[in-house]
Each structure stands twice: as C-alpha cells, then as structure tokens.
C-alpha positions as a Markdown table, in Angstrom:
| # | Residue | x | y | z |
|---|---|---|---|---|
| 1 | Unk | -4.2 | -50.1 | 5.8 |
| 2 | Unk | -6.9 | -51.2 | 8.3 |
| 3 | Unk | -10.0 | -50.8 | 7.9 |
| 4 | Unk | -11.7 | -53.4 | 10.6 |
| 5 | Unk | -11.0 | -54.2 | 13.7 |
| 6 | Unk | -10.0 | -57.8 | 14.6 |
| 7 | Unk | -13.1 | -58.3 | 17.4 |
| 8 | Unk | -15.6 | -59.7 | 15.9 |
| 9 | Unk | -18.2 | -57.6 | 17.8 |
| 10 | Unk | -17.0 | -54.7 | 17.4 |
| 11 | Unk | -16.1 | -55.4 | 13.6 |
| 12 | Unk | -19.7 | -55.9 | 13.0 |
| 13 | Unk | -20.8 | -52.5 | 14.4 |
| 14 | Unk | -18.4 | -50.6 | 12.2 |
| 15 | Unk | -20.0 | -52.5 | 9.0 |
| 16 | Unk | -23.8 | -51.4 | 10.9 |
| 17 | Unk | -22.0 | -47.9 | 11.3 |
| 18 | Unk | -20.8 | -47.9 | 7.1 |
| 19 | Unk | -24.0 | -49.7 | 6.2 |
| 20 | Unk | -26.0 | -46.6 | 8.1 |
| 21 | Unk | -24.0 | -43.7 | 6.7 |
| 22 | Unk | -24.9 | -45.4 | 2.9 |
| 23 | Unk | -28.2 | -45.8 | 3.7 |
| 24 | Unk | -28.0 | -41.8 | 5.4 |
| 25 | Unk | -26.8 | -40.7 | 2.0 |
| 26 | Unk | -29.1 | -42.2 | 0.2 |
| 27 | Unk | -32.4 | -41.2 | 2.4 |
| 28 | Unk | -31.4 | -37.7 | 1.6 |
| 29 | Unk | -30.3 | -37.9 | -1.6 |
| 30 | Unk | -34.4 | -39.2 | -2.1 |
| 31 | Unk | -35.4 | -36.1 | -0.2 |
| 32 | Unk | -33.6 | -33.6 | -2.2 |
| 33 | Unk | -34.7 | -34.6 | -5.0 |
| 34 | Unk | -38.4 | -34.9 | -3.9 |
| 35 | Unk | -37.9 | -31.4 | -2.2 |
| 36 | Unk | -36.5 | -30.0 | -5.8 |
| 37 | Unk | -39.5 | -32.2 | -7.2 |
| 38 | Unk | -41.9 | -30.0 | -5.2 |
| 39 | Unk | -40.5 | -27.0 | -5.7 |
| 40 | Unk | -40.7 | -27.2 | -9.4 |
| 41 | Unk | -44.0 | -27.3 | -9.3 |
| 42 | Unk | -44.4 | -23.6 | -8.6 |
| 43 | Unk | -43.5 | -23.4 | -11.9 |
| 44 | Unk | -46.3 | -24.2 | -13.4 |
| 45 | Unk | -48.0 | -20.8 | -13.5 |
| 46 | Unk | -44.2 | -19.8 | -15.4 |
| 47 | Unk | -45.1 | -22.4 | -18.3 |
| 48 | Unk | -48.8 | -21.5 | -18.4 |
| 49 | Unk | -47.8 | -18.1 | -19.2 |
| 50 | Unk | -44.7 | -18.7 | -21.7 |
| 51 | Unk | -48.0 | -21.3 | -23.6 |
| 52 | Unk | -50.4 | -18.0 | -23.7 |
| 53 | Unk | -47.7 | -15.5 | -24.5 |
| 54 | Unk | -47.0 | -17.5 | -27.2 |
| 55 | Unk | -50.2 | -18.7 | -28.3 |
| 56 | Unk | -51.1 | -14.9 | -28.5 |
| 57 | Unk | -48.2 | -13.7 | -30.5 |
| 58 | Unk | -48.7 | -16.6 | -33.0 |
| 59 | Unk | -52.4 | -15.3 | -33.3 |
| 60 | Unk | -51.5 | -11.9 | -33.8 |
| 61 | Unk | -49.2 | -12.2 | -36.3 |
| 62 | Unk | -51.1 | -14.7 | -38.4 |
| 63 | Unk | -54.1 | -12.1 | -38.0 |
| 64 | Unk | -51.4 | -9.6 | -39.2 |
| 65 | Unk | -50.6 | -11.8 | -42.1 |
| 66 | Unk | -54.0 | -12.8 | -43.1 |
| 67 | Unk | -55.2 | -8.8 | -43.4 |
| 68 | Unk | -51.8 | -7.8 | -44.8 |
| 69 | Unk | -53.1 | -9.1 | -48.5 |
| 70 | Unk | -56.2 | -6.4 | -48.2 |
| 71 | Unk | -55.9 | -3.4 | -50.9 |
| 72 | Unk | -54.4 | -0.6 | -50.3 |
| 73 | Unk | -54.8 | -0.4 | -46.5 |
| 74 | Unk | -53.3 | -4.1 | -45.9 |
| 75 | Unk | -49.9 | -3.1 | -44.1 |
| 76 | Unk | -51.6 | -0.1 | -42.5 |
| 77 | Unk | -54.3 | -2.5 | -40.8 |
| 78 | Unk | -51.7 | -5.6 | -40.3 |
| 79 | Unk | -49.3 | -3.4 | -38.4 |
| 80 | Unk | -51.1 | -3.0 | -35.1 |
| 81 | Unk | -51.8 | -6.5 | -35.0 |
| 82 | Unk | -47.9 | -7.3 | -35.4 |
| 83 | Unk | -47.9 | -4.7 | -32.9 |
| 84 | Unk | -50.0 | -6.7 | -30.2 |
| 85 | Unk | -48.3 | -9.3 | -31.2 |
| 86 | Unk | -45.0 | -8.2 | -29.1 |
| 87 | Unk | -47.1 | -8.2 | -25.7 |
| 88 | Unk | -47.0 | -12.1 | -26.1 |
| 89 | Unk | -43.5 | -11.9 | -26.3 |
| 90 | Unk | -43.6 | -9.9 | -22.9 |
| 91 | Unk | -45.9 | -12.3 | -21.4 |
| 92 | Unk | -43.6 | -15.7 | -22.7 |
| 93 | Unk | -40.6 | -13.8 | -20.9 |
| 94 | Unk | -42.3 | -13.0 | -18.3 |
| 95 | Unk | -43.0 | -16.9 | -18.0 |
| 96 | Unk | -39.7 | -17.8 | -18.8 |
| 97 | Unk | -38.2 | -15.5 | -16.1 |
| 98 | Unk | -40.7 | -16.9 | -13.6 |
| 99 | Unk | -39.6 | -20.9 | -14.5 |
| 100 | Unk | -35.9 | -19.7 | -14.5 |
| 101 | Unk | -36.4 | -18.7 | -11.1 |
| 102 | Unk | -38.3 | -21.3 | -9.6 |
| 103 | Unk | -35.4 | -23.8 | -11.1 |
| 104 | Unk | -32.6 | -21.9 | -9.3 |
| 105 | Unk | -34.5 | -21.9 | -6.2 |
| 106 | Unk | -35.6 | -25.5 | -6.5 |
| 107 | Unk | -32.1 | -26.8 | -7.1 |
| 108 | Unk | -31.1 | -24.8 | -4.2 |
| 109 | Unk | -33.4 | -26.1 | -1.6 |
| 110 | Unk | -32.9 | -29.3 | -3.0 |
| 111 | Unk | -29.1 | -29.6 | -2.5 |
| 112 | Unk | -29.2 | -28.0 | 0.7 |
| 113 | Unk | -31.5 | -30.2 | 2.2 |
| 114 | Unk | -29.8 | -33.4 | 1.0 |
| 115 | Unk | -26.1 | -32.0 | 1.8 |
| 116 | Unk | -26.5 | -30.6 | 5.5 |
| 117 | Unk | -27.3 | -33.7 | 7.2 |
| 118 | Unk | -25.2 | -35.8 | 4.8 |
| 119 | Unk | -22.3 | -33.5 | 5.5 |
| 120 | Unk | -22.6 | -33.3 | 9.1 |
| 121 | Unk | -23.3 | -37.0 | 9.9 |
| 122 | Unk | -20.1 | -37.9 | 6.8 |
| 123 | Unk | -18.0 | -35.6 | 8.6 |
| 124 | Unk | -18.3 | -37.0 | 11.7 |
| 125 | Unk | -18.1 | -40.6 | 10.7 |
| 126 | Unk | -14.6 | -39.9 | 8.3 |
| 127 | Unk | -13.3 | -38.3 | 11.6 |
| 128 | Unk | -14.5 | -41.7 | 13.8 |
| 129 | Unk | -13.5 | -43.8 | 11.0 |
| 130 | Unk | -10.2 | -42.2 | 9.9 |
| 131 | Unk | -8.7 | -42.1 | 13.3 |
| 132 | Unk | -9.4 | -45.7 | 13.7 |
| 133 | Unk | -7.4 | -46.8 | 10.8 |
| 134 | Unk | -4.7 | -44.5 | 11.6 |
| 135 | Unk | -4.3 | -46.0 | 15.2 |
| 136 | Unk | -4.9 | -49.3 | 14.2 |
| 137 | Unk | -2.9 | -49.4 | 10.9 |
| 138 | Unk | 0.1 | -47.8 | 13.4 |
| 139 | Unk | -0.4 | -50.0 | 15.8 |
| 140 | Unk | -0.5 | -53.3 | 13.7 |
| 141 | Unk | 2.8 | -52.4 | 12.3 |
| 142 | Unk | 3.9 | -53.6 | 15.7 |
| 143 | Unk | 2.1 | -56.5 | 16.6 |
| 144 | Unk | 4.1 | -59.2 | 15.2 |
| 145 | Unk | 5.7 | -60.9 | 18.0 |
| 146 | Unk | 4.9 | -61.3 | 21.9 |
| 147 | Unk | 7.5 | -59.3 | 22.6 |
| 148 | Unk | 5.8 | -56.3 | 20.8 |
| 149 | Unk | 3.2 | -56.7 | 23.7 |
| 150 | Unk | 5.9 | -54.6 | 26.2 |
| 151 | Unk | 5.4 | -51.5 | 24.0 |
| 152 | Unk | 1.5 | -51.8 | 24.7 |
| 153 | Unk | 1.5 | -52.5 | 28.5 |
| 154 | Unk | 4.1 | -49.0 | 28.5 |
| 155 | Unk | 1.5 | -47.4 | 26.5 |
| 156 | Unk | -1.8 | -48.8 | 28.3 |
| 157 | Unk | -0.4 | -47.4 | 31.3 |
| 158 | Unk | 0.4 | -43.7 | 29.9 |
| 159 | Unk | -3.5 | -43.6 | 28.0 |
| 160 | Unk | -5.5 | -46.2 | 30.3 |
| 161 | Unk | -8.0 | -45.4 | 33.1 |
| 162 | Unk | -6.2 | -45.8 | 36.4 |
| 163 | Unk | -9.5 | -48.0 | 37.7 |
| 164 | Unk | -8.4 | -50.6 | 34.4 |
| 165 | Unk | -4.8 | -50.4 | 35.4 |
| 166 | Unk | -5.7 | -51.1 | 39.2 |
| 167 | Unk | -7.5 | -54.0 | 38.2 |
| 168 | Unk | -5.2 | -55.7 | 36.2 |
| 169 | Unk | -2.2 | -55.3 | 39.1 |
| 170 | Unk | -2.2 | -52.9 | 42.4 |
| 171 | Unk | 1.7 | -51.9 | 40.9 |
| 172 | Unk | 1.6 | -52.5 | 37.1 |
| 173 | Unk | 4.4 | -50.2 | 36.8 |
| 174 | Unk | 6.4 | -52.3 | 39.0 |
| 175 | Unk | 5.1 | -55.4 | 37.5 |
| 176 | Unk | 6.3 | -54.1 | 34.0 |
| 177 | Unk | 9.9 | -53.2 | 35.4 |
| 178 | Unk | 10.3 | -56.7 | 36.6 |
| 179 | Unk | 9.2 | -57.6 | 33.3 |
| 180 | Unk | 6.1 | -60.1 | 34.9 |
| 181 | Unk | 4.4 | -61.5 | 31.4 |
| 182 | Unk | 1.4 | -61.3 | 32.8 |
| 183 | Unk | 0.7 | -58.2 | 33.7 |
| 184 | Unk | 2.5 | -57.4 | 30.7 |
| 185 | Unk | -0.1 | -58.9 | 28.3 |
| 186 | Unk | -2.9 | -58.0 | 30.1 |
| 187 | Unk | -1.5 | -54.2 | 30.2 |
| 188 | Unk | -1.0 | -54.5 | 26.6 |
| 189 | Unk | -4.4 | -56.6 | 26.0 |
| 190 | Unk | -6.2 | -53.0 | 27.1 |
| 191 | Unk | -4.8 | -51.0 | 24.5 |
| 192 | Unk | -4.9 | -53.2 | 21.7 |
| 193 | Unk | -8.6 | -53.7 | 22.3 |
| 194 | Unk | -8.9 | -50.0 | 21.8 |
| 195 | Unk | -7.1 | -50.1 | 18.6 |
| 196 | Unk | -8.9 | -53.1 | 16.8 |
| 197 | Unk | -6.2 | -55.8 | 17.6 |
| 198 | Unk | -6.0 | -59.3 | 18.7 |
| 199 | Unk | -2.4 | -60.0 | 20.4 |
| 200 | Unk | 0.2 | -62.5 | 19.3 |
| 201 | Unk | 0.0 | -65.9 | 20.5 |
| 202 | Unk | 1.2 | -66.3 | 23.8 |
C-alpha cells in the first residue's frame, strides 16, 4: 500500500494535509468538551435544590425524632413533621430531574459540536486520501521497468487535458504507434505525476 507520493513537494503537503486533519480533530474535540463544560453549569440550580431538599428532609425527620420521645402525644406530634419531611424528597427529585437533564443535553451539544465539523472535514479527506492510495498503490504495481511507461503514455492520452498532450507532441497518438520513446515517457511522465510516481530509469 501507498500512502505518499514519490514528489517530494507534493509528499510534504499530504503530511501538512494529515498533520491538519489531527490537529482539526483535536481543536474540536477541546470545544466539545468546553461546550459540555458550559452547559453543565446550568446545573447548578439542579444540585442547589437536591442540597435543600435534602437538608430539609434530614431536619424534619430529626425534628420528628427528637419530639417522638414526648408522653403520650409523641407519635401524634412527630408524624406531621415526618410528614413535611417528604416535600424535601420532592424538592431533591425535583433537583435530580433538573441535573439529569442538563447532563443529557450537555453531552448532546457537546458531541454534536465536536462531530459535525470533524465528520465533514474526515470525510472528505478519507475520500481525497483513499483514492490516492488506490490509484497509486494500482499504479505502482506497474512501474517496474521502462517498458511499463507505454501503458501510461496510452493512458495519459485517454485521462489527460488535450492542451498537456499538445504540448508534449502535435500527434502523440501517432508518436506512440511508432513507438518514439520520447513522447512515450513524457506521455507517461503526465500521468504518473498524477498518481504520486517517479518513472523508471531511463
């Protein structure tokens, strides 16, 4: 498998290109999380209240038990205490269903802001990327000898630009049916460039 091209230029923009798409993933990545960061923070009013629901249902019930010990009327006073007591439980789930919310919507937010843009610019680049090791992995399977270079120059003049073609020869199909190496190889030179490739040695 290839992953580089051969020219060095162009070799050094594909390791830009990988370098950026890293760095891409990463940037948002940091601004997911520091969008879920934010977003949790809405749930401080949730934990306030699950703090006082409890704090009140504590104090309730340990009223509750404290007058519980009176004679004779203990129960009968402690019950409406135990009894008040249950609105703090109201109040705690109140606050937990508030934080429970605020988490589902903060992970949310957070993982679609970090996985659009890293999805849409991945995409593309695995496209970019993957068809350029196809070609080139393809086309170094043939590349071996000089003589390889014939099955180029056919193909440089099916895929090439007819201004490239005229400027290598004003007849390069002729050229390549009387088998002129030089045409030939500079035919062939065009479409190996687009695929990555230096040629064999002359």
């Amino acid at each position: 498998m290839k992953l580089y091209t051969d020219l060095p230029g162009r070799r050094t923009l594909q390791i830009l290109a990988d370098l950026g798409v890293v760095a891409w993933v990463c940037a948002w990545a940091w601004v997911g999380r520091v969008v879920h960061d934010a977003t949790m923070a809405l749930a401080a009013p949730g934990h306030t209240l699950q703090d006082a629901g409890s704090g009140f249902r504590e104090q309730m019930n340990g009223a509750g038990d404290a007058v519980r010990d009176v004679p004779l009327v203990g129960d009968r006073i402690a019950a409406p205490f135990r009894q008040a007591g249950t609105a703090g439980t109201t109040i705690q789930s109140a606050g937990t269903d508030l934080v429970d919310g605020v988490t589902r919507l903060a992970n949310v937010l957070g993982w679609v802001t970090a996985l659009v843009p890293i999805l849409i610019v991945g995409l593309v680049w695995l496209f970019l990327r993957g068809r350029f090791v196809r070609r080139a992995t393809a086309a170094q399977r043939f590349i071996d000898q000089a003589a390889d270079l014939d099955l180029f120059a056919l193909r440089a003049m099916a895929r090439q630009p007819m201004r490239k073609l005229a400027a290598i020869s004003p007849d390069p199909t002729g050229a390549w049916r009387r088998g002129e190496e030089s045409t030939i190889r500079a035919l062939a030179l065009l479409e190996l460039r687009d695929s990555g490739l230096h040629p064999p040695a002359a």
